[in-house]
ZATI-12517 format. One record per atom (N, C-alpha, C): residue number from 1; atom name; x, y, z. Coordinates in nm, 3 decimals, padded with zeros to 5 digits. Layout:
<rs>
+-----+------+---------+---------+---------+
| pos | site |       x |       y |       z |
+-----+------+---------+---------+---------+
| NUM |   CA |       X |       Y |       Z |
...
+-----+------+---------+---------+---------+
</rs>
This chain:
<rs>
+-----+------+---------+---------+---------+
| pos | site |       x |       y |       z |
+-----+------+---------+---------+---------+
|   1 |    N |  00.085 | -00.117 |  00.000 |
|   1 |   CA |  00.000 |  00.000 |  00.000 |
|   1 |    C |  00.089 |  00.123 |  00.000 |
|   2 |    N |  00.107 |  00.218 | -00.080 |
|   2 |   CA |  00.150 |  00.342 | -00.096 |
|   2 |    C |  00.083 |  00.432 |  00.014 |
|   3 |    N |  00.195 |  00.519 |  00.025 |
|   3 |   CA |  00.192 |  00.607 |  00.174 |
|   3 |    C |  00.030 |  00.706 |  00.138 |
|   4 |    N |  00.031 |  00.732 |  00.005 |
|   4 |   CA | -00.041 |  00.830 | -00.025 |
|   4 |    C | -00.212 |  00.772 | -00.010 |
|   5 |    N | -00.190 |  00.664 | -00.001 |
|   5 |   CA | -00.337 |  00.569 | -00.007 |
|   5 |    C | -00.399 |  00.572 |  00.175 |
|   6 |    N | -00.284 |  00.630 |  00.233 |
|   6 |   CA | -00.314 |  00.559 |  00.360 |
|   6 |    C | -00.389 |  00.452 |  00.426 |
|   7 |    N | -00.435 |  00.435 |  00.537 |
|   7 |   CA | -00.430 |  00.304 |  00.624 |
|   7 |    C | -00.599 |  00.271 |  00.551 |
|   8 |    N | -00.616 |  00.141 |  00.606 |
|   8 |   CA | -00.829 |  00.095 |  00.511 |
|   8 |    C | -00.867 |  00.144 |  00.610 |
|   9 |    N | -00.979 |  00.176 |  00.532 |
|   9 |   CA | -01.076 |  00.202 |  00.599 |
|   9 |    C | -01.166 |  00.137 |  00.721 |
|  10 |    N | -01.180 |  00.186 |  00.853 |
|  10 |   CA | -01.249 |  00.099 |  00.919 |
|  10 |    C | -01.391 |  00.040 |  00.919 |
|  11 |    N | -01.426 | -00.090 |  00.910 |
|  11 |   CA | -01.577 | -00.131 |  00.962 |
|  11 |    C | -01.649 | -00.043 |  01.007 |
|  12 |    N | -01.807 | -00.060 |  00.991 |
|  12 |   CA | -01.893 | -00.021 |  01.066 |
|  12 |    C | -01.963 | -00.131 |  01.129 |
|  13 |    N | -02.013 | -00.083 |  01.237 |
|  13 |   CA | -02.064 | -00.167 |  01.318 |
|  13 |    C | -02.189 | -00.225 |  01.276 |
|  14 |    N | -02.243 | -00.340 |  01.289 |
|  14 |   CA | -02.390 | -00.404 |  01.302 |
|  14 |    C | -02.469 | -00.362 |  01.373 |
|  15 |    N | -02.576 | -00.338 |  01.330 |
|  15 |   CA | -02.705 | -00.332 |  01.399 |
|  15 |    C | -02.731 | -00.479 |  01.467 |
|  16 |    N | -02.777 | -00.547 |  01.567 |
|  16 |   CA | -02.777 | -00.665 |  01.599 |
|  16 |    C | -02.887 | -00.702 |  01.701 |
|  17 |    N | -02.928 | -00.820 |  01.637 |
|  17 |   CA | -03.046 | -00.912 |  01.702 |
|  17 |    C | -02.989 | -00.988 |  01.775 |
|  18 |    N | -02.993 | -00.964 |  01.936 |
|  18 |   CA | -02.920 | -01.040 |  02.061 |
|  18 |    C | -03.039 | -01.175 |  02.041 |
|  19 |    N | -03.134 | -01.156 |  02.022 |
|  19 |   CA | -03.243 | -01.263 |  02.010 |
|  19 |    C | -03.155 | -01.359 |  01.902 |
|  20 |    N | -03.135 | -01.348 |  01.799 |
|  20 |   CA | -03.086 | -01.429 |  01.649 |
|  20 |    C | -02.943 | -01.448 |  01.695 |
|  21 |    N | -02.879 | -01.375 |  01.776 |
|  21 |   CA | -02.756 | -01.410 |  01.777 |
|  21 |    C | -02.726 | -01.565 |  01.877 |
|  22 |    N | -02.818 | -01.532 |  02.004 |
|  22 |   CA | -02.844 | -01.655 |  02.084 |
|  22 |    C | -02.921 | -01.761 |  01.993 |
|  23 |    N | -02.971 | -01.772 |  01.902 |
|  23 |   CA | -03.029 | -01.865 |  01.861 |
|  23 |    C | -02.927 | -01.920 |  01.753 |
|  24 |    N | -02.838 | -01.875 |  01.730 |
|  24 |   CA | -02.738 | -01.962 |  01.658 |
|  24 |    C | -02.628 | -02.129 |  01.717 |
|  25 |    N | -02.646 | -02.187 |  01.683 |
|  25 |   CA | -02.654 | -02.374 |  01.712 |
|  25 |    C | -02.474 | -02.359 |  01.663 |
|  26 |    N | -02.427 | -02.307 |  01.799 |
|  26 |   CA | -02.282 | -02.383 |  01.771 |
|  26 |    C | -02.257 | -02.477 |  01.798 |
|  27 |    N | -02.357 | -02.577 |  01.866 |
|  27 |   CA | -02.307 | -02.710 |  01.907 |
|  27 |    C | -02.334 | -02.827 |  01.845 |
|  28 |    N | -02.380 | -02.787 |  01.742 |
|  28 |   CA | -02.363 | -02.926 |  01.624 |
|  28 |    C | -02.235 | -02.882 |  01.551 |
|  29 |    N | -02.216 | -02.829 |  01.551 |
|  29 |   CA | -02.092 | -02.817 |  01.485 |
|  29 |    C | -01.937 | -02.846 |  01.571 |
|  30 |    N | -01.955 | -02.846 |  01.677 |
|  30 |   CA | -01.844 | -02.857 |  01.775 |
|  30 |    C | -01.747 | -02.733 |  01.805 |
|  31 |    N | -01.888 | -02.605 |  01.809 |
|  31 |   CA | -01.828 | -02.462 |  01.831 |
|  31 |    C | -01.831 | -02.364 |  01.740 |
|  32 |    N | -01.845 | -02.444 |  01.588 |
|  32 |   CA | -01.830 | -02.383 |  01.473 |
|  32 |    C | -01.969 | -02.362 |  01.378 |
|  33 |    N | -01.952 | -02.289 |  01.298 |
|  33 |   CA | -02.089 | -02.275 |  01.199 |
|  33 |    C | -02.035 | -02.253 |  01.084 |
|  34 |    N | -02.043 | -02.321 |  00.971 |
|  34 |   CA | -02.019 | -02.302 |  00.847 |
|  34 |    C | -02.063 | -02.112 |  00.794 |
|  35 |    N | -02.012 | -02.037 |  00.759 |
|  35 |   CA | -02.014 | -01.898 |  00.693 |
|  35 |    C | -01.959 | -01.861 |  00.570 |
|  36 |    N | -02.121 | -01.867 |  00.492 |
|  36 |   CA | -02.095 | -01.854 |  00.347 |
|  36 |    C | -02.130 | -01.724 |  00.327 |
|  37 |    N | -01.998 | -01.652 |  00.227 |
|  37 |   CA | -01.965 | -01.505 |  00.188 |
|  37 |    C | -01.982 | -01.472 |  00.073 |
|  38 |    N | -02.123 | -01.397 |  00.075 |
|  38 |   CA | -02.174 | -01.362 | -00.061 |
|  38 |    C | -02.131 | -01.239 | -00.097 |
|  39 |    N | -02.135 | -01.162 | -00.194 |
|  39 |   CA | -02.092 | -01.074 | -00.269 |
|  39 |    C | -02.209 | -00.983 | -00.252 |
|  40 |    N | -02.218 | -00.886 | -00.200 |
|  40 |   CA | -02.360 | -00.758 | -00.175 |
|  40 |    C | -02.424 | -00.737 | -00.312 |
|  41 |    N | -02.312 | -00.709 | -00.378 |
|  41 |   CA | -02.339 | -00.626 | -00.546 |
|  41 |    C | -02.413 | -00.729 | -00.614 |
|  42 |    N | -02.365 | -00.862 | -00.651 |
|  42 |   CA | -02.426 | -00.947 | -00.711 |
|  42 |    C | -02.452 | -01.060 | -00.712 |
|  43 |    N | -02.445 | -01.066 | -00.574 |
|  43 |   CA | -02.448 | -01.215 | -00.512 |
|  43 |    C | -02.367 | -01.355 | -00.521 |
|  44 |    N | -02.298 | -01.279 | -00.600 |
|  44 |   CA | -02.154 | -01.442 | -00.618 |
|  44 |    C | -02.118 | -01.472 | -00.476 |
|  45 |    N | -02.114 | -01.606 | -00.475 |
|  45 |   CA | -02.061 | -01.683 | -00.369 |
|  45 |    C | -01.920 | -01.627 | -00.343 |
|  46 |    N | -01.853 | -01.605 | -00.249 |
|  46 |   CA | -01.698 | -01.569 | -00.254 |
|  46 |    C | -01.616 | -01.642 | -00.174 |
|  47 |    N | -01.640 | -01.719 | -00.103 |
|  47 |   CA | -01.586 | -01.793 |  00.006 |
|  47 |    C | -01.646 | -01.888 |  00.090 |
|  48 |    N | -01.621 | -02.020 |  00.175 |
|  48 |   CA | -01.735 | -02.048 |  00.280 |
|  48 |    C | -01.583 | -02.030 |  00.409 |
|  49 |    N | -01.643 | -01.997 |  00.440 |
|  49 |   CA | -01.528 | -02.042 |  00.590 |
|  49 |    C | -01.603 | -02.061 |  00.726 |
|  50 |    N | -01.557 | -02.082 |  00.851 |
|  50 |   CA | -01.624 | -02.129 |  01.025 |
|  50 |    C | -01.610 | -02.019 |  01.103 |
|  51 |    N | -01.720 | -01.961 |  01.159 |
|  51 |   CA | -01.694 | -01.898 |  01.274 |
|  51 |    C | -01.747 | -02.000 |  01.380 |
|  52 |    N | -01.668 | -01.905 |  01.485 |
|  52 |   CA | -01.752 | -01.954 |  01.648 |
|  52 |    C | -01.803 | -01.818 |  01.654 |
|  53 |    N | -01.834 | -01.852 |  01.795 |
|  53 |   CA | -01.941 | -01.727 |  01.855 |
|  53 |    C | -01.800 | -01.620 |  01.899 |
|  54 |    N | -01.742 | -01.629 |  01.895 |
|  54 |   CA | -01.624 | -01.506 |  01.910 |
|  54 |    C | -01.581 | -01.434 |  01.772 |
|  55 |    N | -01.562 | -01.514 |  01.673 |
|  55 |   CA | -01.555 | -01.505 |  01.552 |
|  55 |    C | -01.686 | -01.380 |  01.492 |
|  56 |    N | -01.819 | -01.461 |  01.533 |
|  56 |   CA | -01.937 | -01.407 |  01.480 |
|  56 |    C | -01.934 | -01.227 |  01.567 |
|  57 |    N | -01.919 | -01.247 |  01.675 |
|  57 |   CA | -01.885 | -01.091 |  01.754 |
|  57 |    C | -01.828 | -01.009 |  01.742 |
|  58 |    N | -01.736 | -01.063 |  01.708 |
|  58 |   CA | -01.589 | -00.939 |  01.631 |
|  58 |    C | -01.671 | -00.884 |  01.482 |
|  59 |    N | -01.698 | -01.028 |  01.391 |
|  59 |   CA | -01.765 | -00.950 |  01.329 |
|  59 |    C | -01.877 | -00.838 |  01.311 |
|  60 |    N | -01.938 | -00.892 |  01.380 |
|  60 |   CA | -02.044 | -00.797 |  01.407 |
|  60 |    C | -02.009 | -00.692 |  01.435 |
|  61 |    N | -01.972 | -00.679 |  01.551 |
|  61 |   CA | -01.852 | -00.549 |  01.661 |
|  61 |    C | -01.789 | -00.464 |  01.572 |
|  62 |    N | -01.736 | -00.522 |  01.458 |
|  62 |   CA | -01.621 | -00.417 |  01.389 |
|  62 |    C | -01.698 | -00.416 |  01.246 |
|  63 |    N | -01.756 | -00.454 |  01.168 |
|  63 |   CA | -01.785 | -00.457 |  01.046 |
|  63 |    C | -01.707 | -00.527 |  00.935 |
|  64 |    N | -01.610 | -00.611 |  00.960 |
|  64 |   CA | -01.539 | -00.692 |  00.949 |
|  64 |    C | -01.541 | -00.853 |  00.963 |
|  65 |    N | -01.502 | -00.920 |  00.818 |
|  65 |   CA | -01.522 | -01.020 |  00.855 |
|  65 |    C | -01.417 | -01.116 |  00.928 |
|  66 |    N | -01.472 | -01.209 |  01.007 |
|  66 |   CA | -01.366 | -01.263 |  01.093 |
|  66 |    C | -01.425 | -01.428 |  01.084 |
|  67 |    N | -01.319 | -01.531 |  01.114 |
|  67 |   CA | -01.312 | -01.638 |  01.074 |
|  67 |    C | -01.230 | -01.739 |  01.210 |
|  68 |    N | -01.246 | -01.854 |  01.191 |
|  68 |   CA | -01.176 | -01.919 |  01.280 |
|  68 |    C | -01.146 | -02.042 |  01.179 |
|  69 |    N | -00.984 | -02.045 |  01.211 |
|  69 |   CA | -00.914 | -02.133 |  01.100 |
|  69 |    C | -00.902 | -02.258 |  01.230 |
|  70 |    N | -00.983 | -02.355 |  01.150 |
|  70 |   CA | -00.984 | -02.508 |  01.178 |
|  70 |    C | -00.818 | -02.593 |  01.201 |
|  71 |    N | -00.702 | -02.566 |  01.069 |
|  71 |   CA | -00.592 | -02.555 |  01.081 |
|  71 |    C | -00.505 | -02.500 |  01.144 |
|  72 |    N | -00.503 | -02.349 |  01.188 |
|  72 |   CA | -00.433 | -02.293 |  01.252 |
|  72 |    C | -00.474 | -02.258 |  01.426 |
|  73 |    N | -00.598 | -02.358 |  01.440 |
|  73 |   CA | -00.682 | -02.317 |  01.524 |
|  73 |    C | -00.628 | -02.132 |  01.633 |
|  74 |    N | -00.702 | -02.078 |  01.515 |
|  74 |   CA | -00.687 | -01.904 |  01.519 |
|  74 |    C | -00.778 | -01.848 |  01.486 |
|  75 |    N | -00.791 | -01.728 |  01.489 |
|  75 |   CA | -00.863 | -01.605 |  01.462 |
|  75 |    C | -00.815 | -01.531 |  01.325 |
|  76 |    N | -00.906 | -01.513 |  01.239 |
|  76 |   CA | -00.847 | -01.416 |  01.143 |
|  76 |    C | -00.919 | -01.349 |  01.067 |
|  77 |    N | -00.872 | -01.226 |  01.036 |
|  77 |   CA | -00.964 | -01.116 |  00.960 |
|  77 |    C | -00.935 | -01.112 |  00.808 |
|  78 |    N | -01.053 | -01.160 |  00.769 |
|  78 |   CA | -00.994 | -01.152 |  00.571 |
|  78 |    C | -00.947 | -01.010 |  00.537 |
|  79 |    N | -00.830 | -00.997 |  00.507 |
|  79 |   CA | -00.809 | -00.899 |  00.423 |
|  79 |    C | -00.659 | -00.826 |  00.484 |
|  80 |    N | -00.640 | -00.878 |  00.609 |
|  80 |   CA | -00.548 | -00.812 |  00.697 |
|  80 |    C | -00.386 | -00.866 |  00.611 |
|  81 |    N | -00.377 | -00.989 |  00.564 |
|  81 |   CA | -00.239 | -01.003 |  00.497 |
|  81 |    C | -00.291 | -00.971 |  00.363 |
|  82 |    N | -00.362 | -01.028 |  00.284 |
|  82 |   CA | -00.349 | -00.937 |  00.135 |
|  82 |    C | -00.384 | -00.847 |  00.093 |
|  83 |    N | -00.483 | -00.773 |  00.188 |
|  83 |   CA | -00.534 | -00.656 |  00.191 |
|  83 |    C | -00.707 | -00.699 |  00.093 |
|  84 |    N | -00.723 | -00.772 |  00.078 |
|  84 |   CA | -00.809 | -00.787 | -00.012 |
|  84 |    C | -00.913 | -00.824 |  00.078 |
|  85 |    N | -01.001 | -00.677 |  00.171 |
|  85 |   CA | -01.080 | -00.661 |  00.299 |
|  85 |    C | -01.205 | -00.685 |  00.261 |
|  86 |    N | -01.252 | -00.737 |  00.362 |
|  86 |   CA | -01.483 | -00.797 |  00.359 |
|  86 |    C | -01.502 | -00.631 |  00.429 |
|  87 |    N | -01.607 | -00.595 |  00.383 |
|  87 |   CA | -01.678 | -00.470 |  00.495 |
|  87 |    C | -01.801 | -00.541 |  00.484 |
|  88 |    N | -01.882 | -00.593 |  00.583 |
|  88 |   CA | -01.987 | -00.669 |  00.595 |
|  88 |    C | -02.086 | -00.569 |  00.627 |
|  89 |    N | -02.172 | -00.597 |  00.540 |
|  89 |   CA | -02.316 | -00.529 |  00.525 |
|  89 |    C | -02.433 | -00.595 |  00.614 |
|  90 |    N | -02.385 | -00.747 |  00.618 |
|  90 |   CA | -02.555 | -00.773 |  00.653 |
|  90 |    C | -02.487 | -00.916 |  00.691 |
|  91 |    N | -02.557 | -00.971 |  00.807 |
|  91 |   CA | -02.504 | -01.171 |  00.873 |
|  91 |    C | -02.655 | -01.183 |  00.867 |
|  92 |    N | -02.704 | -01.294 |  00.764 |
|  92 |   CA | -02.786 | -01.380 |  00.771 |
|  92 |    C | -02.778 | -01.540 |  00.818 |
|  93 |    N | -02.889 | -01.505 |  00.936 |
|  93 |   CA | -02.902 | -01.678 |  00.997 |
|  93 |    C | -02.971 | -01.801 |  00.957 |
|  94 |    N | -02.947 | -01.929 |  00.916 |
|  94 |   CA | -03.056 | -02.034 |  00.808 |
|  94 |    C | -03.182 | -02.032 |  00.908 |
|  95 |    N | -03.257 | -02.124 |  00.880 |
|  95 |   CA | -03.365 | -02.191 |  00.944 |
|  95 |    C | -03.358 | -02.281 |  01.011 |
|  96 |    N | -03.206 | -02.361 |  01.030 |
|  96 |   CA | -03.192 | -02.439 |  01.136 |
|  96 |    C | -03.139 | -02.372 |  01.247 |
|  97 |    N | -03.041 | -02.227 |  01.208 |
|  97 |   CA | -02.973 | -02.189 |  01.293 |
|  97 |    C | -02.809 | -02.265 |  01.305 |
|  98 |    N | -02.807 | -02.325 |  01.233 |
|  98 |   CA | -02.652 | -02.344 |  01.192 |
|  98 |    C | -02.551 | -02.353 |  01.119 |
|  99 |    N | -02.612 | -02.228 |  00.999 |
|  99 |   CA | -02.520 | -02.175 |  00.879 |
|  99 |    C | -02.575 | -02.017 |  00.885 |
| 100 |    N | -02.407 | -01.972 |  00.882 |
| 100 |   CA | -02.476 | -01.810 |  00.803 |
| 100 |    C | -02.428 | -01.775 |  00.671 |
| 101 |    N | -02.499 | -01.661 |  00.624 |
| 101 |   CA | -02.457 | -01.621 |  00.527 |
| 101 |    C | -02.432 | -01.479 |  00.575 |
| 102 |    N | -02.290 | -01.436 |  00.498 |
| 102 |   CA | -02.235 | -01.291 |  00.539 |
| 102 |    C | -02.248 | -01.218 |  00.425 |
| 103 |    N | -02.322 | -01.112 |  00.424 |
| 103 |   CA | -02.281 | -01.025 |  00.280 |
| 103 |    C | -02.212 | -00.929 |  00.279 |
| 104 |    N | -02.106 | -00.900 |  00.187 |
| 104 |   CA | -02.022 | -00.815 |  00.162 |
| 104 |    C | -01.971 | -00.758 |  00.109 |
| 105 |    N | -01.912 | -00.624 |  00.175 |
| 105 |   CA | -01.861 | -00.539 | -00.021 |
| 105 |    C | -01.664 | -00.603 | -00.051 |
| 106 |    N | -01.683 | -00.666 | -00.116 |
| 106 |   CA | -01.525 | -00.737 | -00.130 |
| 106 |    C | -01.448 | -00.596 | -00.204 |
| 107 |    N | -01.320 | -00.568 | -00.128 |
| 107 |   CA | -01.239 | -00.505 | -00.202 |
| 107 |    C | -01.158 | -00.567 | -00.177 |
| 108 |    N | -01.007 | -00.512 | -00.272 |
| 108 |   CA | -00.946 | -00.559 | -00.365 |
| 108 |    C | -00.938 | -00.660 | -00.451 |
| 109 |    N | -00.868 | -00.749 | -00.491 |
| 109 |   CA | -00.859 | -00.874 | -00.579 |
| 109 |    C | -00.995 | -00.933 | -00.605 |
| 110 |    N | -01.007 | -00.963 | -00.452 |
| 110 |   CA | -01.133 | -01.092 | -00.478 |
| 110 |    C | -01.125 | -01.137 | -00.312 |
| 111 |    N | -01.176 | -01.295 | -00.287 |
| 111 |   CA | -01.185 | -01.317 | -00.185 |
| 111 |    C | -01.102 | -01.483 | -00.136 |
| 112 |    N | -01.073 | -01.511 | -00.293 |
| 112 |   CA | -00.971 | -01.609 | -00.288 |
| 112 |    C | -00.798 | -01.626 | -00.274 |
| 113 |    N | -00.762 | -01.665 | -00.188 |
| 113 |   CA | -00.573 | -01.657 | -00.165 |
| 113 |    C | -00.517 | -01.685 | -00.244 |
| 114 |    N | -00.555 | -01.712 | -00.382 |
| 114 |   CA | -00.523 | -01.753 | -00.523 |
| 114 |    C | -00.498 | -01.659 | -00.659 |
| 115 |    N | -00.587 | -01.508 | -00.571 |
| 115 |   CA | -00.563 | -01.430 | -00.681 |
| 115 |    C | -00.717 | -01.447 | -00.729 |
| 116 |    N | -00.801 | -01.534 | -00.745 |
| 116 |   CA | -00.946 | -01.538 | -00.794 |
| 116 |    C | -01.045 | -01.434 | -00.735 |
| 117 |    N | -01.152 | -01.383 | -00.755 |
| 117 |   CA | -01.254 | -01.316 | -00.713 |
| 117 |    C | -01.299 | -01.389 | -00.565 |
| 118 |    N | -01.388 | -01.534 | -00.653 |
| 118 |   CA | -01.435 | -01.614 | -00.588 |
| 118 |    C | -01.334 | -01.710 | -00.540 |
| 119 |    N | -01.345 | -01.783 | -00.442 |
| 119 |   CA | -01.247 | -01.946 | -00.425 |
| 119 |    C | -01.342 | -02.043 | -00.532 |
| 120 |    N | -01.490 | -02.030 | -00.566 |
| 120 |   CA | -01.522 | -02.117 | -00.611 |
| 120 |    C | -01.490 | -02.078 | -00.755 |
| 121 |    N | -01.376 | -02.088 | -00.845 |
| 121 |   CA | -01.383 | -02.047 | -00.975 |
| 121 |    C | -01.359 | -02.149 | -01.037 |
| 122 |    N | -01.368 | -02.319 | -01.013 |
| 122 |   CA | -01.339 | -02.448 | -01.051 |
| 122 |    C | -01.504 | -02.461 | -01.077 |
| 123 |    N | -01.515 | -02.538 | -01.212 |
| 123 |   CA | -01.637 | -02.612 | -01.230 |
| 123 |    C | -01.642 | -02.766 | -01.223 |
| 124 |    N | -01.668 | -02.836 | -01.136 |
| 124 |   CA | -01.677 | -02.962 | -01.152 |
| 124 |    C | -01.741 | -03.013 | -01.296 |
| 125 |    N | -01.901 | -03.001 | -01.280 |
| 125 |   CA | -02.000 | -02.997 | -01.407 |
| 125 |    C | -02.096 | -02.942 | -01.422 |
| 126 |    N | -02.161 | -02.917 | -01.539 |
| 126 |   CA | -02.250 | -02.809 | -01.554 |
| 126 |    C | -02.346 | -02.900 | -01.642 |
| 127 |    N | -02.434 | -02.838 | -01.625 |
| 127 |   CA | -02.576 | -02.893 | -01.757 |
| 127 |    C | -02.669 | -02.756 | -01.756 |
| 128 |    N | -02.807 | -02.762 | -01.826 |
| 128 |   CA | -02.889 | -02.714 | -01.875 |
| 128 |    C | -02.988 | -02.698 | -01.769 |
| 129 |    N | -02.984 | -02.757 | -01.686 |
| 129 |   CA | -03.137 | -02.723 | -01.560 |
| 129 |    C | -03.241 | -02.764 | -01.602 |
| 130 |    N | -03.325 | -02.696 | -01.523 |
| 130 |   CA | -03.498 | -02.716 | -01.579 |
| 130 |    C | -03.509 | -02.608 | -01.465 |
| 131 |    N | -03.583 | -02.548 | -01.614 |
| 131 |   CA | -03.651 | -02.396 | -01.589 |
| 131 |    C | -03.733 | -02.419 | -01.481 |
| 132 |    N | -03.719 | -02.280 | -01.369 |
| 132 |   CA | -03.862 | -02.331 | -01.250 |
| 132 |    C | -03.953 | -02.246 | -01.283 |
| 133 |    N | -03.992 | -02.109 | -01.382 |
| 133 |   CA | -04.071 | -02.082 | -01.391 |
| 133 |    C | -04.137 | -02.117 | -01.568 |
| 134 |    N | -04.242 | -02.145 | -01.583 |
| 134 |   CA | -04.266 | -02.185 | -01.736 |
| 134 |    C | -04.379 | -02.111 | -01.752 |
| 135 |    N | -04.369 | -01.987 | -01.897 |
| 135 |   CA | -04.450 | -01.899 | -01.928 |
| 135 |    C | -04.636 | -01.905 | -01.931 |
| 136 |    N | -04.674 | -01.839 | -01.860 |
| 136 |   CA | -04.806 | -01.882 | -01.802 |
| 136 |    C | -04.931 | -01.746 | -01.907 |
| 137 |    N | -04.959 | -01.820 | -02.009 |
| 137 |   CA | -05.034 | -01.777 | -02.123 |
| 137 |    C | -05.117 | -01.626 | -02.036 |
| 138 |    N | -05.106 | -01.491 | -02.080 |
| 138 |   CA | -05.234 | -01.394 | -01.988 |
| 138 |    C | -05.376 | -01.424 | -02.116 |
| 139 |    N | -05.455 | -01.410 | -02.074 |
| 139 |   CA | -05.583 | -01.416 | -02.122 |
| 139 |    C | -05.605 | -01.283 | -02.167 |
| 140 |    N | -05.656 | -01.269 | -02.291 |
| 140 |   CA | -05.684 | -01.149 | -02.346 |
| 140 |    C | -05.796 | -01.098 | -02.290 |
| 141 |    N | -05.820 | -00.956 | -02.269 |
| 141 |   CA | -05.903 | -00.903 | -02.227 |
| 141 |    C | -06.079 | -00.870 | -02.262 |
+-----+------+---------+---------+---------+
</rs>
């Protein structure tokens, strides 16, 4: 980072549901909750990674996303070594209560340690789908 760019910008804080936050199920997981990192702007997937409930607080707390590495069993803030920072907009909780989804404005690169946007930029396989909505004739007037 050039002197002239100075230091990032800090997080803003969450607005937060102490109700939704207690209702999150770290104990099927063994402390952890799967946290999938969507993209604010256009919803691309960008990452999944684990918080705990310390993990999920900081985030919240700072506007920042924060993570707990399974491997390094640590704490860590995306963006702090490559600079390539989450400013989290919004933590959505599932319907079981033991996955979230984080949305975020990704700056720099992307959100992969690879240099990619996404980590998911591998396609296993792809096909054609089936359409879920199928054009529903209007009746003339």
């Amino acid at each position: 980072m050039s002197a002239a760019a100075g230091p990032a910008p800090e997080g803003v804080a969450l607005e937060v549901d102490e109700e939704l936050v207690g209702a999150v199920d770290f104990a099927k997981g063994d402390g952890l909750v799967p946290a999938i990192v969507q993209d604010a702007s256009d919803g691309t997937v960008l990452t999944m990674a684990y918080m705990d409930a310390e993990a999920l607080r900081r985030t919240l707390a700072t506007g920042r996303s924060w993570f707990f590495s399974r491997s390094r069993q640590e704490y860590w803030q995306k963006g702090e070594t490559s600079g390539d920072r989450q400013y989290v907009r919004e933590v959505r909780l599932d319907c079981d209560g033991d996955a979230l989804v984080v949305l975020v404005d990704q700056h720099g690169r992307g959100a992969c340690h690879t240099g990619e946007h996404s980590c998911f930029f591998r396609t296993i396989g792809s096909g054609p789908g089936v359409p879920v909505h199928v054009p529903v004739p209007v009746p003339e007037p």
